[in-house]
C-alpha positions as a printed Julia matrix, in Angstrom:
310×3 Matrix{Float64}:
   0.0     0.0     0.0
   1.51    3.41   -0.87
   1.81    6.05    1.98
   1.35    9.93    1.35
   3.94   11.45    2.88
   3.72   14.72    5.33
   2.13   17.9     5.18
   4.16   21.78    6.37
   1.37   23.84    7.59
   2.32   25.92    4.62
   1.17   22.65    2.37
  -1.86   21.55    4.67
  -3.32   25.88    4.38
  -2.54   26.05    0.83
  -5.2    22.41    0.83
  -7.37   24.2     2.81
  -8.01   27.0     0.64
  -8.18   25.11   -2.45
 -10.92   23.01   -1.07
 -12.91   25.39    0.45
 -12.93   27.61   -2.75
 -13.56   24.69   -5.19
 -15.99   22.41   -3.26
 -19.6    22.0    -4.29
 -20.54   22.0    -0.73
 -18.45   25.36    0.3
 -21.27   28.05    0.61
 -24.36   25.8     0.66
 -26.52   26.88    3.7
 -27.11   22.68    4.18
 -23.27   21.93    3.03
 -22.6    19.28    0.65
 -25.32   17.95    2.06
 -27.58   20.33   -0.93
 -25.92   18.25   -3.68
 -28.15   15.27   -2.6
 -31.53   16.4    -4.97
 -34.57   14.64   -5.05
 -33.66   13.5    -8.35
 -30.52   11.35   -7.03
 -32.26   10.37   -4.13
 -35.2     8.83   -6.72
 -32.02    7.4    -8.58
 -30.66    5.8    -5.48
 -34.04    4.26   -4.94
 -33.31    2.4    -7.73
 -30.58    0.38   -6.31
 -32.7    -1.85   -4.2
 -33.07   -5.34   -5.82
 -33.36   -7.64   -2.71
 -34.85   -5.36   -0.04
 -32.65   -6.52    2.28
 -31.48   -4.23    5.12
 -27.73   -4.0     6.68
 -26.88   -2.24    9.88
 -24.15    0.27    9.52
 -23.42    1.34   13.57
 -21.51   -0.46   15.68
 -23.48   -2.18   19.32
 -22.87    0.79   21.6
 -20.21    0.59   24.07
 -20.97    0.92   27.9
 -17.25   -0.61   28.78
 -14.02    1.38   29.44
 -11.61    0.87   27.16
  -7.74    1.88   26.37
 -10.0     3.61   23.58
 -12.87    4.52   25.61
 -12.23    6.62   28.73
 -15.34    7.76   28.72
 -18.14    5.15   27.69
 -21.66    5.76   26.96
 -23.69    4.9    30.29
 -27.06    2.67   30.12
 -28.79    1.67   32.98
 -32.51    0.77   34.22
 -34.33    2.87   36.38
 -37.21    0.82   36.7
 -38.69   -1.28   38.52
 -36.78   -0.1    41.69
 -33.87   -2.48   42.07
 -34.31   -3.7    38.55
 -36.55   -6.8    39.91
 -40.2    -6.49   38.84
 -42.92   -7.31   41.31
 -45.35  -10.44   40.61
 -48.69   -8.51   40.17
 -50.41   -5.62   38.74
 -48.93   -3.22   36.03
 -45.42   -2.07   35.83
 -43.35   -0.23   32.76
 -39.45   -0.96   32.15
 -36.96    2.11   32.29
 -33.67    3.42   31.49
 -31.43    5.65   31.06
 -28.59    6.52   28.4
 -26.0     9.08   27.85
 -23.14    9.5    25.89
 -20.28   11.53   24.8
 -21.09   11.69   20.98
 -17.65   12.37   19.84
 -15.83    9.18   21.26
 -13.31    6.93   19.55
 -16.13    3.78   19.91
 -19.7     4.62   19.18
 -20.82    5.08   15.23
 -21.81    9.14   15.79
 -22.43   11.75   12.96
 -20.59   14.96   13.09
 -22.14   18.27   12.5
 -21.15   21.09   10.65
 -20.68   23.13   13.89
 -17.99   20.42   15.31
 -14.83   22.01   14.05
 -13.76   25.01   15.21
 -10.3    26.04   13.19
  -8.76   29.35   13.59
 -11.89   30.79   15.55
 -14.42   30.25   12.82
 -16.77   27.16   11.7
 -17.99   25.99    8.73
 -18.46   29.05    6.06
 -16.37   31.25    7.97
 -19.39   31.61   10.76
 -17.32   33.59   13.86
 -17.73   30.18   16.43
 -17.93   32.74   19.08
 -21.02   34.0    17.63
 -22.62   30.54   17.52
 -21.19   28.19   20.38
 -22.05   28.72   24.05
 -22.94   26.33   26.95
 -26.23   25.61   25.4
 -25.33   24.61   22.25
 -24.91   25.3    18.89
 -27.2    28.47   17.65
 -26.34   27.42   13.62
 -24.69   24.89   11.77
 -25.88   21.83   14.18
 -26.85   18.35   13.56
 -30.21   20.17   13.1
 -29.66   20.72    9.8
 -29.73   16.46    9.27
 -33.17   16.73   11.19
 -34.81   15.17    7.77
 -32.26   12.66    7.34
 -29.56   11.5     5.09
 -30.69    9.67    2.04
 -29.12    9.02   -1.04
 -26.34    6.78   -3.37
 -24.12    5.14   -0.51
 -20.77    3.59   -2.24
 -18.3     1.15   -0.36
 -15.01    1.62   -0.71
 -13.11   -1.58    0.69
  -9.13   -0.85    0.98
  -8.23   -3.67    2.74
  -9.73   -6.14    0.41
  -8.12   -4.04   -1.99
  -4.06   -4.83   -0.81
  -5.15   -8.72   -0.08
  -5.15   -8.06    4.35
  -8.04   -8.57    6.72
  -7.37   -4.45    7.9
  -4.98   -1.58    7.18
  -2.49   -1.53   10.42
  -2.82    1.51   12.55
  -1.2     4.67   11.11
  -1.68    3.27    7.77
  -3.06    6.31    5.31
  -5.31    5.79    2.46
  -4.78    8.3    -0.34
  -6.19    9.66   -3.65
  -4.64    6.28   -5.69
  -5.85    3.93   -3.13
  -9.64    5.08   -3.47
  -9.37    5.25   -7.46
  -8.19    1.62   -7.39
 -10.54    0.38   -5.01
 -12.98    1.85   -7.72
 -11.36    0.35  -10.76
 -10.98   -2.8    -8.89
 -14.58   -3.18   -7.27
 -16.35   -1.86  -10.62
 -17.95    1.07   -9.17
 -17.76    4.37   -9.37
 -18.26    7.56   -6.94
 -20.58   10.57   -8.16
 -21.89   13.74   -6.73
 -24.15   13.59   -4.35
 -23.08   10.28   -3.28
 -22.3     8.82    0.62
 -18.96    7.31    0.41
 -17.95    5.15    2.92
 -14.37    3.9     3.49
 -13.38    0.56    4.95
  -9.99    0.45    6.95
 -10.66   -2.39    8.84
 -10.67   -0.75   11.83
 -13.81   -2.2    12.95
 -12.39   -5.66   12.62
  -8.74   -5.21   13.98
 -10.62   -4.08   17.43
 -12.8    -7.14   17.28
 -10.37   -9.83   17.01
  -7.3    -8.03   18.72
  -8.89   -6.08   21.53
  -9.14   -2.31   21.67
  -5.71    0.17   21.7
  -5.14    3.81   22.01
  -5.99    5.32   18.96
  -4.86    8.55   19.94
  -1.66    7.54   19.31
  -2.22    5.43   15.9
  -5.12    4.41   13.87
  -5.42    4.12   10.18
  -7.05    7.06    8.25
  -7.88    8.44    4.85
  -4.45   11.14    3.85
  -5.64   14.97    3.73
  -4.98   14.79   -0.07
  -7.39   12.32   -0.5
  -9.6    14.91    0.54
  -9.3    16.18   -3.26
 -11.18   12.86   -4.97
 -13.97   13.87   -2.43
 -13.95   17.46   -3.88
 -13.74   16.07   -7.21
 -16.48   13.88   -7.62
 -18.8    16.03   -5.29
 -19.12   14.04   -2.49
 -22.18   14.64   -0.09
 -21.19   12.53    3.06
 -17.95   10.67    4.35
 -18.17    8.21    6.96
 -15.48    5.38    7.77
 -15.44    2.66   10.01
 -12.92    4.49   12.1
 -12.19    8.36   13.02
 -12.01    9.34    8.78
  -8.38   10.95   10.32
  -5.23    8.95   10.75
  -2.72    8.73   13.47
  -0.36   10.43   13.91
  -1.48   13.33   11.97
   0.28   13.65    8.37
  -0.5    17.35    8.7
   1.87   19.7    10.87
   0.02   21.33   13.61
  -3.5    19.97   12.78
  -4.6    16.86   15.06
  -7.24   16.02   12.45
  -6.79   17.65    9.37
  -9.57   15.12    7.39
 -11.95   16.73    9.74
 -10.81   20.44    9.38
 -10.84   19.94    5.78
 -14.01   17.77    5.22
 -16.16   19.59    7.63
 -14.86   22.95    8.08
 -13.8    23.61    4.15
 -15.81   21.48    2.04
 -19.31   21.26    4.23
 -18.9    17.62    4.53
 -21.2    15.83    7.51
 -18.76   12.95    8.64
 -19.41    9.98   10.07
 -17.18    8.37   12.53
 -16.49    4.88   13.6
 -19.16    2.54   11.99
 -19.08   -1.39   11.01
 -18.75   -2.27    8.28
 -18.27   -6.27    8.56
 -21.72   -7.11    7.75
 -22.29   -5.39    4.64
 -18.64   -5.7     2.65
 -19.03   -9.2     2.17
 -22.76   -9.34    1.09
 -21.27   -6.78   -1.43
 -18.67   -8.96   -2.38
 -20.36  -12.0    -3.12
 -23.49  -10.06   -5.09
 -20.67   -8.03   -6.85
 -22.09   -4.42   -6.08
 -20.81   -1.8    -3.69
 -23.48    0.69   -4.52
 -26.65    0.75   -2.38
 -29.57    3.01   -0.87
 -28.47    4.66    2.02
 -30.57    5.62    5.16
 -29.61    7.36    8.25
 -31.8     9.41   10.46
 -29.89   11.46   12.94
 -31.52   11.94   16.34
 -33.87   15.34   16.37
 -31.08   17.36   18.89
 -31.64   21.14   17.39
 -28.4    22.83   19.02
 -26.13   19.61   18.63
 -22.42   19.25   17.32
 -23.46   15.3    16.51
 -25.5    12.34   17.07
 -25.39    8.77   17.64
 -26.75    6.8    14.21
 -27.61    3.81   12.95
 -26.91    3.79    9.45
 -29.06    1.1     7.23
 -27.64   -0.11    3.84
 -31.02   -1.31    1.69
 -29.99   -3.68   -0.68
């Protein structure tokens, strides 16, 4: 697998500013989300030949972790005790809470999640939007009627012949043009693309790590195929960024550049090990895709469930 190498900040700015002034999704008041019309979304329709339905989120993790610090919490709070009595009428409760922007749970990221030199999305002041309330503009909100359209598989481990890219792997530009060529498929505007690592899986048969410190990630110049072919949505089955970052002085540069310059909803660690081998054995890695993001007006994010229709 080829590597990209480093960014300066000179390099990662100059990036920046070329995708920000070039993407489709730049000014939109929705983000790239506005280049999914009802005309592609009555197209994507069209891809459903079975009916059958694949879960996109991972189960949602209540355990601490060497990647989880800080797990989502579920618990009953009724009956009292959690032991139900033997007569009469009684109703099961609970509880959940979680921090949407963990290294675990499948989440959606809002245009109002990246703040990069003081400013959000569009160049709104974040000062002007962001207080201890929430977010006044530019939250998941703007998802309230969902996310429907073309969703497209892009499998880069089965592409280089391993079960999962190793941690601090990068996937660039060439690696998501061959995955194309090689899966017979090809990404369009207004389309979700989704990008297997193989995180998902390494975690599942080795055990969770720190993925501060390394996980495998899509290169900030692979940002540019995204521009190119007018990408609506990116989600990956791990953060979307890799670690260590390949970009001087940016921590996540595939978020400052998919979110914050292009108008890009992301979303963040989802499985993939259900669908890519149904689309392997029927030979297509196109489908309808379906995800409804929780109604939370001044959110940066939400927990999802995405759903592949086949």
């Amino acid at each position: 697998m080829r590597t990209s190498g480093d960014l300066s900040e000179a390099d990662f700015r100059r990036l920046y500013r070329q995708l920000r002034d070039t993407s489709p999704g730049g000014a939109g008041r929705r983000g790239a989300l506005d280049t999914i019309t009802a005309d592609l979304v009555l197209a994507a329709v069209g891809e459903v030949r079975s009916g059958r339905t694949v879960s996109l989120a991972a189960p949602v993790n209540t355990r601490g972790g060497p990647d989880d610090a800080d797990p989502a919490e579920h618990r009953l709070t009724a009956p009292p005790g959690g032991e139900p009595g033997t007569s009469g009428l009684e109703f099961a409760r609970d509880r959940f809470a979680m921090n949407v922007h963990g290294d675990v749970n499948s989440h959606l990221d809002a245009l109002c999640h990246v703040v990069y030199d003081g400013t959000l999305h569009g160049g709104v002041p974040a000062a002007d939007v962001l207080s201890p309330h929430g977010a006044s503009a530019l939250s998941v909100d703007l998802a309230r009627d969902g996310v429907v359209g073309r969703g497209v598989l892009l499998d880069i481990p089965r592409l280089h012949g391993v079960p999962w890219l190793e941690p601090g792997a990068r996937v660039g530009a060439e690696d998501l043009a061959a995955a194309e060529a090689r899966q017979g498929v090809r990404v369009g505007r207004g389309d979700i693309l989704l990008v297997r690592v193989g995180h998902r899986r390494r975690r599942e048969e080795l055990g969770p790590w720190d993925v501060t410190g390394a996980r495998a990630g899509l290169h900030p110049t692979a940002m540019e195929f995204l521009a190119e072919r007018e990408v609506a949505v990116l989600g990956g089955d791990g953060n979307n960024d890799s670690a260590p970052s390949p970009a001087r002085g940016v921590a996540f540069p595939v978020h400052v550049l998919g979110i914050h310059a292009m108008g890009l909803h992301l979303l963040d660690y989802l499985r993939f090990e259900d669908l890519a081998p149904i689309c392997a054995s029927e030979g297509r890695w196109s489908f309808l895709f379906v995800v409804a993001p929780l109604r939370l007006p001044e959110a940066t994010g939400s927990p999802v469930n995405p759903l592949a229709i086949l």
